[in-house]
C-alpha positions in Angstrom: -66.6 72.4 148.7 -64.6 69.2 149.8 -66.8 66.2 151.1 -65.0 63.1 152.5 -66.8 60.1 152.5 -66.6 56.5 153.9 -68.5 53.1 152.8 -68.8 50.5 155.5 -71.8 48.7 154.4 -70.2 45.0 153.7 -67.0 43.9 152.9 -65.3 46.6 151.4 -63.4 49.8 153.4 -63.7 52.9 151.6 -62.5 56.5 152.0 -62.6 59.0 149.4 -62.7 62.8 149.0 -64.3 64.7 146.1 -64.4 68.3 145.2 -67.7 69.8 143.8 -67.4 72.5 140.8 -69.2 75.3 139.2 -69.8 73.8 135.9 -69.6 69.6 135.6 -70.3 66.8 138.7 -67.9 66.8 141.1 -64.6 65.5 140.6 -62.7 62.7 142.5 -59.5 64.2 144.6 -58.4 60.8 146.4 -59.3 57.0 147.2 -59.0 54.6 149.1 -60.4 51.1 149.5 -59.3 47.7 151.1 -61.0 44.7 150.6 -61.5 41.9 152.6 -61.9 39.2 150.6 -59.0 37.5 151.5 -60.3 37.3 154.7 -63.6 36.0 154.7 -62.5 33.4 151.7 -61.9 30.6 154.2 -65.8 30.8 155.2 -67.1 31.2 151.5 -69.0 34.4 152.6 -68.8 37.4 154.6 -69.0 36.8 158.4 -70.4 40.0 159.5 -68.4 40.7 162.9 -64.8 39.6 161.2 -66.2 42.7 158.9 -67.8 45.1 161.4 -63.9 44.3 163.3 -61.5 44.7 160.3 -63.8 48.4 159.0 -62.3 49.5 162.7 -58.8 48.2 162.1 -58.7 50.2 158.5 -60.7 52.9 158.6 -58.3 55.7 160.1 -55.5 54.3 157.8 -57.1 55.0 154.9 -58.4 58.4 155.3 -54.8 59.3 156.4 -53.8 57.9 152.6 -56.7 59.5 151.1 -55.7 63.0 152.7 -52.0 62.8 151.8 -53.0 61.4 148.0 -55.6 64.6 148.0 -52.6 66.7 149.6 -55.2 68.5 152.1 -55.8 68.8 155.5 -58.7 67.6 157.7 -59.3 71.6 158.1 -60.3 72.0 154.6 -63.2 69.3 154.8 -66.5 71.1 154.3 -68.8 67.8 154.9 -68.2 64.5 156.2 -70.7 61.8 154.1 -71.0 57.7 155.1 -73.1 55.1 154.1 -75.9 55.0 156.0 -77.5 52.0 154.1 -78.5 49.0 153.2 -75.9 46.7 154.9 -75.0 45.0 157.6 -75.9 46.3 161.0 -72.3 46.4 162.2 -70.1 47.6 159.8 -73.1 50.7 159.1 -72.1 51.4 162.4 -68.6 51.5 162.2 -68.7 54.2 159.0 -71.2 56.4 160.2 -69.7 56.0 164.1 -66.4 57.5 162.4 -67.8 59.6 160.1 -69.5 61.5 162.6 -66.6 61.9 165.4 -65.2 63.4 163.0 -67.7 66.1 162.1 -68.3 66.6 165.4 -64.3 67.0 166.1 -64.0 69.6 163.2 -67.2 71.4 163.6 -68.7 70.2 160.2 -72.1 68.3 159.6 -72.3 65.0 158.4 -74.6 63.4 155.9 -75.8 59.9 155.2 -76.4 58.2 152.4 -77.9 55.8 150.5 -75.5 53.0 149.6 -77.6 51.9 146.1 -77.9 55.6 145.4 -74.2 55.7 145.4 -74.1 53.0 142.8 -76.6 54.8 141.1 -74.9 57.6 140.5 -70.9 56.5 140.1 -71.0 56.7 136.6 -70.8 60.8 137.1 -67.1 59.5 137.7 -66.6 58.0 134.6 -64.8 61.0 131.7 -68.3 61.1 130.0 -70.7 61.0 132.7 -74.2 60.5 131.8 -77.2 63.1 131.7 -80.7 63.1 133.6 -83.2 61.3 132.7 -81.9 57.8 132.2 -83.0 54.4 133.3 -80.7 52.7 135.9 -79.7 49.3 135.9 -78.7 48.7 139.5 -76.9 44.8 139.5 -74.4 43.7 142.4 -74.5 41.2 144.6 -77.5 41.8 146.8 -79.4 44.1 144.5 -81.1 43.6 141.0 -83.4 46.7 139.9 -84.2 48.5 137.5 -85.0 52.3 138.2 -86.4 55.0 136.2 -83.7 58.3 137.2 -85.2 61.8 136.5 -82.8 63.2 138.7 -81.0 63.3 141.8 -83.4 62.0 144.7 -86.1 61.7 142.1 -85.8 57.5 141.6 -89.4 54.9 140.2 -88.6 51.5 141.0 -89.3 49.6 137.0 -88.8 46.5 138.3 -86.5 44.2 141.0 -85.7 40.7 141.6 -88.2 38.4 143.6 -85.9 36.2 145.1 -82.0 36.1 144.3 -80.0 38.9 142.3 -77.6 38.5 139.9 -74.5 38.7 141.8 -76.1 35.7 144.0 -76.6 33.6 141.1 -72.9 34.7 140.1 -71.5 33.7 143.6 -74.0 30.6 144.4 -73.2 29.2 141.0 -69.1 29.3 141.1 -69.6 27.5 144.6 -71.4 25.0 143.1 -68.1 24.2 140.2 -65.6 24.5 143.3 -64.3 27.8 142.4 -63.2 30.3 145.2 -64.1 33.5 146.9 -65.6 35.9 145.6 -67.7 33.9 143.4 -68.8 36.2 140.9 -65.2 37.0 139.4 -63.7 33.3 139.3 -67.2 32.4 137.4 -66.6 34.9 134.6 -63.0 34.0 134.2 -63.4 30.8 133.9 -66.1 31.3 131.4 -64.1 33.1 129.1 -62.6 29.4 128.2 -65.8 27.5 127.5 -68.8 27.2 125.5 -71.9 29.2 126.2 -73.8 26.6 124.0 -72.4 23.8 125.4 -75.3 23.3 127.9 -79.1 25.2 127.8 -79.8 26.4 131.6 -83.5 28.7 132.0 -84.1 32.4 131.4 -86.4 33.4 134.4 -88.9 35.5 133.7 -87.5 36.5 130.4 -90.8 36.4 128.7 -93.1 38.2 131.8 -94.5 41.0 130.8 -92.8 43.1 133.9 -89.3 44.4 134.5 -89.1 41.8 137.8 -86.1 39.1 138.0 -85.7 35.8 139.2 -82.3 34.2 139.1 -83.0 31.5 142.0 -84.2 28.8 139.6 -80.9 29.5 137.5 -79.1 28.5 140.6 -80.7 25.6 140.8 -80.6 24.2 137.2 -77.0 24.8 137.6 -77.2 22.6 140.8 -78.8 19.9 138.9 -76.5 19.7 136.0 -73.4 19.8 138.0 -74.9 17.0 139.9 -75.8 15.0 136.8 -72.3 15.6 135.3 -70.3 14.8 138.6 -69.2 14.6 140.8 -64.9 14.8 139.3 -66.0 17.7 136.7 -63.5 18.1 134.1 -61.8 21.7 133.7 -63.5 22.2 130.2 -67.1 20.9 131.7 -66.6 23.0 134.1 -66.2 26.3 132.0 -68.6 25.2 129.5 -71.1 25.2 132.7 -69.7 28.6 133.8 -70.4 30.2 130.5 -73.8 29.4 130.2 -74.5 30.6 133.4 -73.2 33.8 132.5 -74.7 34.1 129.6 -78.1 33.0 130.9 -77.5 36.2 134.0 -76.4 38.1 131.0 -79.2 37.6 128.3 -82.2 38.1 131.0 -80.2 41.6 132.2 -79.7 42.8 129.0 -83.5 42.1 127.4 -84.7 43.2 130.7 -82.7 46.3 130.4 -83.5 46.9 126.9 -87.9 46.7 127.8 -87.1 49.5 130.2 -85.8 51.9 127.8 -88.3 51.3 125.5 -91.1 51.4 128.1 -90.1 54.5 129.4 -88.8 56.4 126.4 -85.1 57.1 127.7 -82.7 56.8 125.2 -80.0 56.5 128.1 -78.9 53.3 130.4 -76.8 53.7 133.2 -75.1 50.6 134.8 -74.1 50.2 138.3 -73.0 47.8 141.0 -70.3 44.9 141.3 -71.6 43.1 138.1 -71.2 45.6 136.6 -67.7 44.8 135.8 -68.4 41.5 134.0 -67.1 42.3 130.5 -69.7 39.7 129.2 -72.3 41.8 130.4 -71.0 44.7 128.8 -70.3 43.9 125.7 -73.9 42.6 124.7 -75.6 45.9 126.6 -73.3 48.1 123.9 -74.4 46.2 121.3 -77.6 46.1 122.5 -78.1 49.6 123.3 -76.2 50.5 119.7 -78.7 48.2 117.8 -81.6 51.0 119.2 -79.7 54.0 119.4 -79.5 54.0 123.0 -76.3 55.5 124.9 -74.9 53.0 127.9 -72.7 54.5 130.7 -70.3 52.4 132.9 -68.8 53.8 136.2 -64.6 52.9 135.8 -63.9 49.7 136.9 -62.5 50.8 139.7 -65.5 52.0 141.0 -68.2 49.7 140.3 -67.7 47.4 143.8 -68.6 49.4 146.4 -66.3 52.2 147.5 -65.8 55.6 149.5 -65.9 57.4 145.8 -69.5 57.0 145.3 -70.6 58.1 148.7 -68.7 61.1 148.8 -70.4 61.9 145.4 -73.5 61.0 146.3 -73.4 63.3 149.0 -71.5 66.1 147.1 -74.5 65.7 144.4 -77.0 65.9 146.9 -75.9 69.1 148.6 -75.5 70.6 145.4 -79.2 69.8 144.5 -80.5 71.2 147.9 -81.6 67.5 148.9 -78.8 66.7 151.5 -80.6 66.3 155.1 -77.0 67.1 157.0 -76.7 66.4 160.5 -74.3 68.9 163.4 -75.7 67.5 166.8 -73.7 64.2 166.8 -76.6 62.2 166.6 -76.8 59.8 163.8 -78.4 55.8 163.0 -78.1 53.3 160.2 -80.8 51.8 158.3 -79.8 47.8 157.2 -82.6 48.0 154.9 -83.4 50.7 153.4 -85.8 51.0 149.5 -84.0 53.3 147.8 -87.8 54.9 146.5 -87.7 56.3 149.9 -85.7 58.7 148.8 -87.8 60.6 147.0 -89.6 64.0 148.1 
């Protein structure tokens, strides 16, 4: 069974077809993705109807490059999968609108799905996908959660954040130095040139007894001490500020992660989302994880910002399990928000 799938939910285009098998998840055929970063940089955020606009400029392109990388034919599409949400109201629309034209034009349901549970499970990508149960560490720009994963559709919410995630304090803090768009990146590579002990920023909630983030006052103690070393910061101040920021994000997800496992009994961690990629971030959950014998697994790099990979697998995942609720009267709606415990039975 083929499922093509499209994610629309922000700033990111993506088209992707995956293939599921008899033994093993399914297996990635083709992708596609387009970013517009570029685009939105001269605001310093995402405008939400340049967005909703450019997803309708791109997203017949790329499933024309998706089907000729795949080497198939819209024919041979068995199910046609799109974010359904969280995201913004607009670009939702423009996914699922497609999405379900298209099944409607080839005679094939269509299936929404849930953009975090995507995340969730795009490590089933990776060349050693993980096994159920696990605990989830879900980290990108607008989500910070922890979730306790028996298996597909069966998700416990462990713990979130309160106010702003981790990619937010990523992004909100490398506005604060001057750095570009998107935050997050520019703040970890210029990191990687200064001194995490150069300045001592807070740990929110580090010590509570809960599995619940905070990483709004981190934003602001970064605020304060760029203030108080300004306002012409020096390109080593700078980076020593950007390194203890990271490693502030870093320390809380990592200890926070680590509880989890141990309150649950997994022995597993599986990491997802745009932060995902920070190669701070990974390297102390390895050797966190290998200092209590706990396995950690990573979707590929290419895959941790959002992308039409994980949707397509999500879907392909869920209609192997029996949970998919597919649609074949054209009718269809997006959800902007959207708790990913809803999911469950």
């Amino acid at each position: 069974m083929k499922v093509l799938g499209f994610e629309s939910s922000c700033d990111e285009t993506g088209v992707a077809l995956v293939e599921t098998r008899d033994v093993g998840p399914p297996r990635l055929l083709a992708e596609a993705l387009h970013s517009q970063a570029a685009m939105h940089a001269d605001y310093g955020g995402v405008v939400p109807e340049l967005a909703s606009r450019d997803h309708i400029r791109r997203v017949l392109p790329l499933t024309r490059q998706v089907l000729a990388q795949a080497g198939c034919t819209l024919a041979e599409i068995d199910v046609v999968a799109y974010t359904r949400g969280p995201g913004l109201a607009g670009a939702l629309l423009v996914g699922a609108g497609t999405a379900v034209a298209l099944a409607a034009a080839l005679g094939r349901p269509a299936l929404g799905v849930h953009h975090l549970e995507g995340h969730l499970l795009s490590p089933f990508l990776a060349e050693h996908a993980p096994r159920f149960p696990f605990v989830a560490l879900l980290v990108s720009g607008g989500h910070t959660q922890l979730m306790d994963v028996k298996g597909v559709g069966d998700y416990r919410l462990l713990g979130e954040t309160i106010d702003d995630a981790a990619g937010e304090a990523f992004d909100k803090s490398a506005k604060l130095l001057g750095l570009g768009y998107p935050g997050g990146p520019e703040l970890a590579r210029l990191a990687a040139s200064g001194n995490p002990k150069a300045h001592t920023l807070p740990r929110p909630l580090l010590h509570s007894h809960d599995l619940d983030f905070s990483f709004a006052g981190l934003k602001t103690a970064v605020m304060t001490l760029a203030r108080k070393l300004g306002p012409e910061l020096s390109e080593q101040t700078a980076a020593d500020i950007a390194a203890a920021t990271q490693a502030a994000i870093v320390e809380v997800l990592v200890t926070k992660s680590l509880r989890a496992l141990a309150a649950t009994g997994r022995r597993r961690l599986v990491v997802a989302g745009g932060v995902g990629a920070n190669h701070a971030l990974r390297g102390a959950l390895d050797r966190g994880c290998a200092r209590i014998g706990a396995q950690v697994h990573y979707p590929p790099l290419a895959l941790c910002t959002d992308n039409g990979a994980m949707i397509a697998l999500a879907a392909a995942l869920r209609l192997q399990h029996g949970l998919a609720d597919v649609r074949s009267d054209g009718a269809f709606d997006v959800k902007p928000r959207w708790p990913l415990q809803e999911l469950n039975p």
